[in-house]
N, C-alpha and C positions, 0 to 999 in steps of 0.2 A: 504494500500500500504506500502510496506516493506520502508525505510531507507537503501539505500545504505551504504555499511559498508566503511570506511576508507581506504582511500589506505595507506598500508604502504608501507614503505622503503625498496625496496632489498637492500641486500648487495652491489650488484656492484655499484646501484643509489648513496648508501650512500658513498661509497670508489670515486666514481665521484665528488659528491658535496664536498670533502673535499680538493681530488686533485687541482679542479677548487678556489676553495679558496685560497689554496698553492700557482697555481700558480699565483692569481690575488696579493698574499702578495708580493710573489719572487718582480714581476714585480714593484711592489709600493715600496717596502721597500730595495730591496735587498736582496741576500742568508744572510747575514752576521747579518743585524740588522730584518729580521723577525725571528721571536719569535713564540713557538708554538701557544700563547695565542691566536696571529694574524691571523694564520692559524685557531684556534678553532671557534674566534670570527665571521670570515667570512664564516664559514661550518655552523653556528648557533647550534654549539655544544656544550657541556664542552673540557675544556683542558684534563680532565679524558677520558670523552669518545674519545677525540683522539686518547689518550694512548692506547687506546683498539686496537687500528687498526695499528697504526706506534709507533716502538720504538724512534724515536727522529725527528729534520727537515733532516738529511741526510738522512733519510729511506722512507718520505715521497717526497724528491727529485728524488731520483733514482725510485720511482714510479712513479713520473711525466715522467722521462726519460723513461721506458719501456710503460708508453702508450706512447707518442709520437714517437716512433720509432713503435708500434704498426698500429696508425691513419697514421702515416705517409707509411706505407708498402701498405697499405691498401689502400691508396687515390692514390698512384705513381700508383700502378698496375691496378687502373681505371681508370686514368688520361691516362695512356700509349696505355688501351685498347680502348678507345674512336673510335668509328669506323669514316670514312672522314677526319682525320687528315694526315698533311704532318708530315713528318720527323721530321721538325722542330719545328711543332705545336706542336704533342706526346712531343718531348722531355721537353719543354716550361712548359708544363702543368704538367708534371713529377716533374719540377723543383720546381715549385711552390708548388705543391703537397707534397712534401718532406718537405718542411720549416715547416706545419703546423702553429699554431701559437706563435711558439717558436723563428722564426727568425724577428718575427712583434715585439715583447715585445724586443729582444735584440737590434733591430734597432732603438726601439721610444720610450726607455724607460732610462733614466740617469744610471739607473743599467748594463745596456745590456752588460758591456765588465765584470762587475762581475759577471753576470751569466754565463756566456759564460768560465769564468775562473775556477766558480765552475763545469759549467756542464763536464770541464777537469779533475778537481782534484775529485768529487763526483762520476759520472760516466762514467771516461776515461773507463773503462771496456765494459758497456753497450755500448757505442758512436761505440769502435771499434766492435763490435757484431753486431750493429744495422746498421752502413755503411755495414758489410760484407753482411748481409742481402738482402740491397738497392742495392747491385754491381752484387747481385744474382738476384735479380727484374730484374736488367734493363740488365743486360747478356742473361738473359730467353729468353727476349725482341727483345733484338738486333739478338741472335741464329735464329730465327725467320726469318730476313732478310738475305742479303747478305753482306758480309763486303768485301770489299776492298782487295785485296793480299798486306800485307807487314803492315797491322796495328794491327795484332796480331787474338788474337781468341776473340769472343763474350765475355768473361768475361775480360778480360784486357784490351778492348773499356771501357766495364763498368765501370773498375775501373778508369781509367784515366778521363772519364767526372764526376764519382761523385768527385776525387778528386778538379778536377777543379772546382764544383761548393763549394766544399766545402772550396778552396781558396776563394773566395767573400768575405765571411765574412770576412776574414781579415784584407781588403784591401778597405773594403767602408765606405762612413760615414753617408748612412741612408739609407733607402729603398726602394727612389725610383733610387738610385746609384745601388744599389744592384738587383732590378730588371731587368736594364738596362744592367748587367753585365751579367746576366740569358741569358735573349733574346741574347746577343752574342754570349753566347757561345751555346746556343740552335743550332743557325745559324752558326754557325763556327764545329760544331760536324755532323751538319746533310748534309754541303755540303762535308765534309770528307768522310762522308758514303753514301752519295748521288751518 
């Protein structure tokens, strides 16, 4: 009987476990004081072989940021399409859907308003590409139904509730405040379009 041969690592596997590293350092250390070494040490890599794949921790950051805007596209748009949902369930689960686990770590982590500063100054770029995205998700979404006369067209509904959700974070000081905030405006958006 043969010996099953070794799984190796694809690329994508390995560019994941390094991410997922990254962002367990972000979340523990901070942008500021993680270190590639940290990033390396929790990928169970060399610092070399990191090199191989990211030029520095900002490159490795803004990769964190393009999947998250990625997973998050991707859960909103199955979260929205859930069949048996009210208005304001869809939305709820949209909402949730979009945080990924980027808004858990900024909320329940001593770092969270310096991530949150870097994720401005590292990938202001990305953020705004990746909201325009998410306004097109839920535009898509909303076209779908009927709007109201006098609140505009399906994508400026869009924009106005991702803006709004993306005021929360500003304005809470943990998450289950920040939840709380969601389901409002979940319920505050869906009897507007109701």
């Amino acid at each position: 009987m043969a010996e099953a041969a070794p799984h190796s690592v694809t690329m994508p596997e390995r560019l994941d476990v390094i991410l997922d590293a990254a962002f367990r350092a972000f979340a523990t250390y901070g942008y500021r004081r993680t270190a590639m070494d940290d990033i390396a040490k929790g990928a169970g890599i060399s610092r070399s072989a990191l090199y191989l794949h990211f030029r520095n921790k900002e490159d490795i950051f803004r990769s964190l940021a393009l999947r998250y805007f990625d997973e998050a596209l991707r859960d909103m748009t199955a979260a929205l399409d859930q069949p048996g949902q009210t208005l304001e369930q869809a939305l709820l689960a949209a909402f949730i859907a979009k945080d990924g686990k980027f808004m858990e770590a900024v909320l329940t982590t001593p770092h969270g308003e310096e991530l949150m500063d870097a994720g401005f100054s590292v990938t202001g770029d990305l953020a705004a590409a990746g909201e325009a995205r998410m306004v097109e998700v839920l535009g898509d979404w909303l076209a779908r139904r009927t709007i109201p006369p006098g609140l505009g067209t399906a994508r400026d509904v869009a924009g106005t509730i991702i803006t709004s959700v993306k005021g929360l974070k500003t304005s809470v000081r943990g998450m289950e405040e920040y939840r709380a905030g969601q389901a409002r405006l979940a319920a505050l958006f869906a009897r507007a379009l109701g």
